[in-house]
PAVOVO-435619 format. One record per atom (N, C-alpha, C, O, CB): residue in three letters; x, y, z. Coordinates in pm, whole numbers, plus 32768, in hexadecimal, padded with zeros to 4 digits. Glycine has a CB too. Example, Ala and Ser with C-alpha at 12.3 -4.5 7.8 and 13.67 -1.06 7.14 Angstrom:
% residues 2
ALA85277DC7830C/ALA84CE7E3E830C/ALA85287EB6830C/ALA85907EB4834E/ALA846B7E418389/SER85057F1F82C4/SER85577F9682CA/SER850A80038313/SER853D80728324/SER85807FC4823C/
//
This chain:
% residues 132
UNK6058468C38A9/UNK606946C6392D/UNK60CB4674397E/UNK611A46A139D1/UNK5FE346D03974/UNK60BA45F0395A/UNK6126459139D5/UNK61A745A0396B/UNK62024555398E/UNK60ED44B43A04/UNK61BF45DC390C/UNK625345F138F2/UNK628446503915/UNK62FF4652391C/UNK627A45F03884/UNK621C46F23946/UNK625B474A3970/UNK625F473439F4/UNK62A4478F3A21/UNK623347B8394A/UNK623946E53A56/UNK623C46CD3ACC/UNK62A1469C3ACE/UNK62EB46DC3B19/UNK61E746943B00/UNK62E646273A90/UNK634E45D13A81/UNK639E46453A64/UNK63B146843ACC/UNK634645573A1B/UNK63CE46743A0B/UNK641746F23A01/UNK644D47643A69/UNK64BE47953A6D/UNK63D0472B39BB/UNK63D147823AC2/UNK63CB47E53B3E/UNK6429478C3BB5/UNK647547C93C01/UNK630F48043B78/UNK641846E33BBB/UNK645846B63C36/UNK64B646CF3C01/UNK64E4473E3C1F/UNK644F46383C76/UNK651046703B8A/UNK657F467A3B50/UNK65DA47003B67/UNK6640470E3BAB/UNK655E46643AD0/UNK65A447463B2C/UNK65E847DC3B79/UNK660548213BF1/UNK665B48753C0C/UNK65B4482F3B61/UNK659E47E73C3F/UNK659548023CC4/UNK65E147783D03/UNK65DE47793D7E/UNK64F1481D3CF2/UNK661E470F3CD0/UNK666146C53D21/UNK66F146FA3D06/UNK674647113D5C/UNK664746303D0A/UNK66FE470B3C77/UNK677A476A3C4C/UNK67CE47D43CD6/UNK683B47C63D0E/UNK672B47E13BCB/UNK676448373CE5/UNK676048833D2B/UNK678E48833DC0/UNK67ED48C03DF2/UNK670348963D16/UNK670F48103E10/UNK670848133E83/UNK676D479D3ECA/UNK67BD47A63F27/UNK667E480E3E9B/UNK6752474E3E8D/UNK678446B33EF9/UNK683946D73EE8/UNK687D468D3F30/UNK674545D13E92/UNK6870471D3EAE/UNK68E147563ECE/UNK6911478A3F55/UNK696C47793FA7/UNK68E347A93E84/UNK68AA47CF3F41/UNK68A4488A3FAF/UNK6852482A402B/UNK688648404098/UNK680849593F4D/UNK67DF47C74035/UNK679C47AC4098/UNK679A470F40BD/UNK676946ED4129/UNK672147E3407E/UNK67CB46B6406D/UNK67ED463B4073/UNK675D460F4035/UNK672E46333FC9/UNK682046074109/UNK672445B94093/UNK669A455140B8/UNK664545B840B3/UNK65F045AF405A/UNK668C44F74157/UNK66414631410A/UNK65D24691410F/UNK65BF46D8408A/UNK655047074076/UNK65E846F9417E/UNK662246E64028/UNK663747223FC0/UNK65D846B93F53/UNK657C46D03F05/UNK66DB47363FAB/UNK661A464B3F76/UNK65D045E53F07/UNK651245B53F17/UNK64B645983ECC/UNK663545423F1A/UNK652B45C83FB3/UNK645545B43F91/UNK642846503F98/UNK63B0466D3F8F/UNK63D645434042/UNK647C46A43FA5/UNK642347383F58/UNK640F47623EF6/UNK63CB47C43ED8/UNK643E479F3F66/UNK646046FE3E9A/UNK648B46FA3DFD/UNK640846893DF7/UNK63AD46B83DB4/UNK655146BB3DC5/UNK63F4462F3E1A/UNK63A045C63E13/UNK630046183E1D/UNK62AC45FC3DC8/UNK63C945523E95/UNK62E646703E7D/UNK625646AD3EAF/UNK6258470F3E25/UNK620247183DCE/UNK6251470E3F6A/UNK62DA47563E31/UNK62AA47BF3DA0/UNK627547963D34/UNK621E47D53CF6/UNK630F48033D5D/UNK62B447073D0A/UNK624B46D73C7A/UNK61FC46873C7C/UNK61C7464F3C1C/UNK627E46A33C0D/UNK61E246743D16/UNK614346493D33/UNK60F146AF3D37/UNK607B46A53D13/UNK612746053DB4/UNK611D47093D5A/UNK60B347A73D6F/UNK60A647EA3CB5/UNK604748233C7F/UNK613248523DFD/UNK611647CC3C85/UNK610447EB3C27/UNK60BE47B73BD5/UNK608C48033B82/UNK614D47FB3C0B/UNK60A547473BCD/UNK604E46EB3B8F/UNK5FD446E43B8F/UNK5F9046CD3B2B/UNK6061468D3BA9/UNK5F9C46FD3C25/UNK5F2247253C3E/UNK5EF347A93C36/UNK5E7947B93C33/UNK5F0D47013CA3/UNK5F5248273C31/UNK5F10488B3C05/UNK5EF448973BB1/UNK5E8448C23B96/UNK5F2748D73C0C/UNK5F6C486B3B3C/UNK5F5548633AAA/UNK5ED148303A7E/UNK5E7C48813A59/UNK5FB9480E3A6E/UNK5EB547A93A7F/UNK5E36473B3A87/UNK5DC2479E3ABD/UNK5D5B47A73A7B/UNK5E5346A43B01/UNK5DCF47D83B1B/UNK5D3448263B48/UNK5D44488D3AF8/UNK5CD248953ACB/UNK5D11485E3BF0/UNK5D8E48F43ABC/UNK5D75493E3A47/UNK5D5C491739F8/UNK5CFF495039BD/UNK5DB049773A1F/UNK5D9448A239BA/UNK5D75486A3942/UNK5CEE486D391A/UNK5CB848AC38BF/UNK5D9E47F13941/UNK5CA947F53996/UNK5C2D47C939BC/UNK5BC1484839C5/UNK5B5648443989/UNK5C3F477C3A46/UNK5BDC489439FC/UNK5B9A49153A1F/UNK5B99496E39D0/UNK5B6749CD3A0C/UNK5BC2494D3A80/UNK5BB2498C3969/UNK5BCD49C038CC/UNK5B4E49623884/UNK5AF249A53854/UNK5C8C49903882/UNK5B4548EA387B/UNK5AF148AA3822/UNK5A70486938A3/UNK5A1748243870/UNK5B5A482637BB/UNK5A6C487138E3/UNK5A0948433924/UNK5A0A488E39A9/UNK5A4F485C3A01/UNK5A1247B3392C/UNK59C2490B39C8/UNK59ED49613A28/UNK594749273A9E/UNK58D249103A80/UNK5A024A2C39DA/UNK59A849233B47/UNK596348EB3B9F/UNK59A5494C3BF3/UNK5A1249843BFD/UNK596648523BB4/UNK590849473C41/UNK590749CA3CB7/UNK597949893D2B/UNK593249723D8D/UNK584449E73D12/UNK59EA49693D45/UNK5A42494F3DB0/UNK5A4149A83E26/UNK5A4D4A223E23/UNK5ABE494C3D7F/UNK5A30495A3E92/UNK5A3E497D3F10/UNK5AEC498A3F2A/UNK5B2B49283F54/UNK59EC490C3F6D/UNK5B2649FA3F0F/UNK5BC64A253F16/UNK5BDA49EF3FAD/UNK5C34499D3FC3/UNK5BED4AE63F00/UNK5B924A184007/UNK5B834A5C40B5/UNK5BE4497440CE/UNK5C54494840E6/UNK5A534A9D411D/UNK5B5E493A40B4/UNK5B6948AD40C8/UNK5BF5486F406E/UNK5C47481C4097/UNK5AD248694094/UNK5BF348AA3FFE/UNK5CA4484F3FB8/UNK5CF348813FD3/UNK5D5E48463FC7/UNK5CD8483D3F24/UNK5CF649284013/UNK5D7649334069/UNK5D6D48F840F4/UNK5DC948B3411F/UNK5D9E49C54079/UNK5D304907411D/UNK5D4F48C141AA/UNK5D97485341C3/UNK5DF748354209/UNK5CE8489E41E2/UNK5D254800414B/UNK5D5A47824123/UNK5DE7475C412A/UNK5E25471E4180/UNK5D38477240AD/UNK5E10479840AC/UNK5EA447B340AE/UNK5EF247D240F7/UNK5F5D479840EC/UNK5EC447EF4078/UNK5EE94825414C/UNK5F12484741C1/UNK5F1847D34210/UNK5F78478E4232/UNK5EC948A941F6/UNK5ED947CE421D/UNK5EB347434286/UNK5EF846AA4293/UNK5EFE465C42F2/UNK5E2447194261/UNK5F3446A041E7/UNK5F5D463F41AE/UNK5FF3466F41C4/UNK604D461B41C9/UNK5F2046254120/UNK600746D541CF/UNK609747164198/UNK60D246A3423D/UNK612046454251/UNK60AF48164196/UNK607146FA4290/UNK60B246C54347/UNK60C246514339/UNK613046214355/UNK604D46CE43DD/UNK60844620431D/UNK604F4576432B/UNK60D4452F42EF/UNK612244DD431F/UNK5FA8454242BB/UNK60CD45754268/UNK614645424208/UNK61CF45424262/UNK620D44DC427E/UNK615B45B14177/UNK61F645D34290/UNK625E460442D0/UNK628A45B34347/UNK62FC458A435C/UNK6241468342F2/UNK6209459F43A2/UNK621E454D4416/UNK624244B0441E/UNK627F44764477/UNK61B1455C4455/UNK620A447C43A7/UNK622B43F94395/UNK628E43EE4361/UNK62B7437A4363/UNK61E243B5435E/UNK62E3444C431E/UNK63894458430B/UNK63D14456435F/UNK642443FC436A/UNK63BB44BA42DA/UNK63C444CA43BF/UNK63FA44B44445/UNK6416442B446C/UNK648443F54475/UNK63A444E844A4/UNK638B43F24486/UNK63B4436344E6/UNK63F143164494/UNK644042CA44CC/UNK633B43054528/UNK63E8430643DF/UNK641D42B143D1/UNK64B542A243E3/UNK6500424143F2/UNK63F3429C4378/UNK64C8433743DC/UNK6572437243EE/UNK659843554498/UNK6602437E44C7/UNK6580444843C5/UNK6554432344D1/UNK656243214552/UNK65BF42804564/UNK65ED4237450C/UNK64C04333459E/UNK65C0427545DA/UNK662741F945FA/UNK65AE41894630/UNK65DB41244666/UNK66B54226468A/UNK652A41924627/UNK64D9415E4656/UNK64A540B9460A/UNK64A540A24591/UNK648241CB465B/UNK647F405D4671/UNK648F3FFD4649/UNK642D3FE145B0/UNK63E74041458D/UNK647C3FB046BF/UNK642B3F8A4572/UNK63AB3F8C44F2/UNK63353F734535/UNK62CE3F9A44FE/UNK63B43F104471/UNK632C3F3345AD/UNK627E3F2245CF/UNK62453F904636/UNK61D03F8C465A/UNK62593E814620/UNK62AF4003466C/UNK62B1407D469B/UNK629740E14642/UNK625441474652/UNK631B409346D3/UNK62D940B545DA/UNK62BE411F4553/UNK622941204520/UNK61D241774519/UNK631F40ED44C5/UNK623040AE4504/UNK61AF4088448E/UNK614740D44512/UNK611C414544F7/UNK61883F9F4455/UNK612E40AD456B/UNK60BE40C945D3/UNK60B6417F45CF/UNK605341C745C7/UNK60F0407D4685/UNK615141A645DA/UNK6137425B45F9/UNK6140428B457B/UNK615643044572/UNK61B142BA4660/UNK61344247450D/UNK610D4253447C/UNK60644247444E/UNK601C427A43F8/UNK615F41DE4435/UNK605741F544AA/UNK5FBD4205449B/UNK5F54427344E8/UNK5EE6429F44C6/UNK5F8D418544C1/UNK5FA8428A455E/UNK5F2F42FF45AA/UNK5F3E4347452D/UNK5F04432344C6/UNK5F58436C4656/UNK5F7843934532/UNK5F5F444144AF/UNK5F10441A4448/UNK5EB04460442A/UNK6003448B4447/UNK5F30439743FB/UNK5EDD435A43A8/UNK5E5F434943BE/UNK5E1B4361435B/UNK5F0242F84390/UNK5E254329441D/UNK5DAB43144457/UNK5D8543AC4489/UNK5D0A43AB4485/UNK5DB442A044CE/UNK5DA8441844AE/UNK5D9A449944DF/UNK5D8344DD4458/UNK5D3045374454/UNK5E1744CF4538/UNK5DCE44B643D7/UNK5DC444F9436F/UNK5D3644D0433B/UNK5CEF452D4317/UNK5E3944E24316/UNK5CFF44474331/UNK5C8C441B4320/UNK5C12445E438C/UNK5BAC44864354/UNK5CA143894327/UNK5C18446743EB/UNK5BC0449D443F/UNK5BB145224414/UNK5B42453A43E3/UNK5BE5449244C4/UNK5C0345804419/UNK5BEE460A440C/UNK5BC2463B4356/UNK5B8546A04332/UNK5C8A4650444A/UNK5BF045DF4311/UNK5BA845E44286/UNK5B2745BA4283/UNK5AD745F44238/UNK5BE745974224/UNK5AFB454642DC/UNK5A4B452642DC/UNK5A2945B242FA/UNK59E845FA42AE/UNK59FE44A84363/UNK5A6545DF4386/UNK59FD463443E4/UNK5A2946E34381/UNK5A11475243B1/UNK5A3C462A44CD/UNK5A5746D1431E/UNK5A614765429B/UNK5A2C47454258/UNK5A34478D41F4/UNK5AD4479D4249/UNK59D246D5424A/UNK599346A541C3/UNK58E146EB41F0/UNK58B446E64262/UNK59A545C741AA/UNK58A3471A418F/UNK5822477B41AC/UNK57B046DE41AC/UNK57EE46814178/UNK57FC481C4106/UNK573946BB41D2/UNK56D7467641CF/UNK56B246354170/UNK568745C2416B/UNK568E46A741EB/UNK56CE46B240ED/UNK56B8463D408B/UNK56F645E54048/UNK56C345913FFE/UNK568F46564043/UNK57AF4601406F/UNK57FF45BE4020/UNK57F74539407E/UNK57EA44D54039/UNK589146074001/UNK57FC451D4111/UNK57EE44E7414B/UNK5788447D4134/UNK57A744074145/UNK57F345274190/UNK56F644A84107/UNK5682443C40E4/UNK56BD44354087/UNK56FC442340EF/UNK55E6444D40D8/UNK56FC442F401A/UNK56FC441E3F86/UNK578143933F9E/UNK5789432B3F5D/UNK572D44D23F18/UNK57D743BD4009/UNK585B43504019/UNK580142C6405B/UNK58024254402B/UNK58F3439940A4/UNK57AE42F740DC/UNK578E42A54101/UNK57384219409A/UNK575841A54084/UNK575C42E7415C/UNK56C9426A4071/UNK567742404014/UNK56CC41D83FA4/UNK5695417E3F64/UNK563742C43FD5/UNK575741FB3F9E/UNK57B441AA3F10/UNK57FC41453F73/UNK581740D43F4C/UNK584442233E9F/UNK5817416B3FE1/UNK584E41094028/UNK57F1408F4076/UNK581F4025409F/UNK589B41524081/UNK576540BC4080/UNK5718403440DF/UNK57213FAC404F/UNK576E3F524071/UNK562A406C411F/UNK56FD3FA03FFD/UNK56FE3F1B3FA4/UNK57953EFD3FEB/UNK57863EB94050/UNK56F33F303ED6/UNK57FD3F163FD6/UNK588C3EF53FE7/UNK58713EB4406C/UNK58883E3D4083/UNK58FF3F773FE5/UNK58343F2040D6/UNK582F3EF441AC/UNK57C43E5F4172/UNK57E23DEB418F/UNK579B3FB2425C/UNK57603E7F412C/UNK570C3DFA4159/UNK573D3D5F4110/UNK57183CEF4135/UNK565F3E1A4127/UNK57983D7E40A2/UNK57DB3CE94074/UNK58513CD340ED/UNK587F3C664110/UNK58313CF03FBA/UNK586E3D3A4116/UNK58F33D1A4190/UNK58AD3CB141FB/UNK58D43C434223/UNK592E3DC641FB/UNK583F3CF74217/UNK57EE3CB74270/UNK57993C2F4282/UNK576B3BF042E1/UNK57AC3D004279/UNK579D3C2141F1/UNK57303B9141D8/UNK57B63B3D41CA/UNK57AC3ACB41F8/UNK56A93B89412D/UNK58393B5F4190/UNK58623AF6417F/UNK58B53AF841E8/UNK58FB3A9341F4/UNK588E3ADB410A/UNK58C53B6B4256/UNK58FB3B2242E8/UNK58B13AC74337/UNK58E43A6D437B/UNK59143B82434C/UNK58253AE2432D/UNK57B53AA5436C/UNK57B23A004349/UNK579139A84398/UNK572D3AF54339/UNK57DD39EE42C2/UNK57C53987425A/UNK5849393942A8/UNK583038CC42DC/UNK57CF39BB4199/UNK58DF397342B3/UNK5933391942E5/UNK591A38E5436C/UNK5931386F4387/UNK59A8394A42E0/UNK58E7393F43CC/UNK58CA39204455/UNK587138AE4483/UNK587B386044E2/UNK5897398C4487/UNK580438BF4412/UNK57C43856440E/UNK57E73797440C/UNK57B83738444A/UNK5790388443AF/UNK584D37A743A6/UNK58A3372C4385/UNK590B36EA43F1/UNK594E368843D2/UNK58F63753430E/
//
């Protein structure tokens, strides 16, 4: 699958970064990322078929597309690097928020639940330096 993805940019850089420059070359870049992952979830979904919530991985995607798009912008912008990095992070952080708050109750206990061991070693061994 990652050779026909590799294949799909290749062609599509052929194509585009001619006709569109920079914009040509990361649409060539998203196509054989998209391609890769559609491929991979057919693949996957052929031999091991799971009830997917479509509604939540498009959004997703969607969601990522802006995020992606917008942080191009600024980087294409004339803005300083510690102006950048900062209005690089709101959307980033907006993209994280609005994916918790699409995530249903149980995927949510199930993240949380994998993530507290990780919060409580963060915690003993901040506690542990403060101490010293």
């Amino acid at each position: 699958m990652l050779g026909i993805a590799v294949a799909v940019n290749i062609a599509a850089n052929l194509l585009l970064t001619p006709w569109l420059g920079l914009y040509g070359a990361v649409i060539s870049e998203l196509l054989g990322y998209v391609t890769a992952m559609v491929g991979r979830w057919a693949i996957s979904n052929r031999f091991f078929p799971i009830a997917w919530n479509y509604r939540y991985f498009l959004l997703i995607t969607a969601a990522y597309g802006l995020t992606a798009w917008f942080q191009t912008r600024i980087i294409l912008s004339d803005l300083s690097w510690g102006w950048s990095f900062l209005f690089r992070l709101l959307p980033a952080a907006g993209f994280f928020v609005f994916s918790w708050l699409l995530l249903d109750r149980g995927s949510k206990a199930f993240l949380t639940d994998a993530l507290r061991p990780v919060w409580e070693r963060l915690r003993s061994g901040i506690s542990r330096k403060s101490r010293q």
